[in-house]
N, C-alpha and C positions, 0 to 999 in steps of 0.2 A: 588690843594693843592701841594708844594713844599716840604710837607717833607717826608719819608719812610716811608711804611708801617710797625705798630712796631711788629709787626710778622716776617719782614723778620729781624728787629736789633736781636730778639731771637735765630733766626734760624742759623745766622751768628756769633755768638755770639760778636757781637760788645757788648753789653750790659753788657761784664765783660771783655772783652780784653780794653776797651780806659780807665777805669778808673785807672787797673793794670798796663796799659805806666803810664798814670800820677803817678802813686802811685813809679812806678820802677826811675822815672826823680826825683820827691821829696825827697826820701831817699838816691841819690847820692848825691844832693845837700846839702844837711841836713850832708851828713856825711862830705862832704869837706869843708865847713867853720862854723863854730862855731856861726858866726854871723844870718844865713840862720835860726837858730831855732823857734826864736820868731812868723818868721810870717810864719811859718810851722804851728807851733803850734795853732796859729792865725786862719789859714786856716783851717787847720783840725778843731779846735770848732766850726766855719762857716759853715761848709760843716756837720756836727754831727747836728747842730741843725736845718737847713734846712733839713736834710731828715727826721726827727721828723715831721716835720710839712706841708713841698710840699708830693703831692702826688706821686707815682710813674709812670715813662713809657718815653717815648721821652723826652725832652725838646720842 
């Protein structure tokens, strides 16, 4: 099996530091062009409605 054990993503807390980068990269972008909103917004309903419905843990 190729992927991490997801006890160690816990322990390391990857499992809230990678999504806080993305989150910290999106809201720079979001604030320098005007245009960047739409598929912010976009992404974010995407991302809202998929964790509704995937389960949680690794990918």
């Amino acid at each position: 099996m190729a992927s991490p054990d997801p006890g160690l993503l816990h322990r390391l807390g990857l499992d809230v530091l990678t999504p806080a980068l993305f989150l910290a990269l999106l809201f720079d972008e979001v604030r320098r062009e005007r245009i960047n909103r739409l598929p912010a917004l976009l992404g974010t309903a995407i991302a809202a409605g998929l964790i509704v419905l995937l389960p949680a843990g690794p990918a």
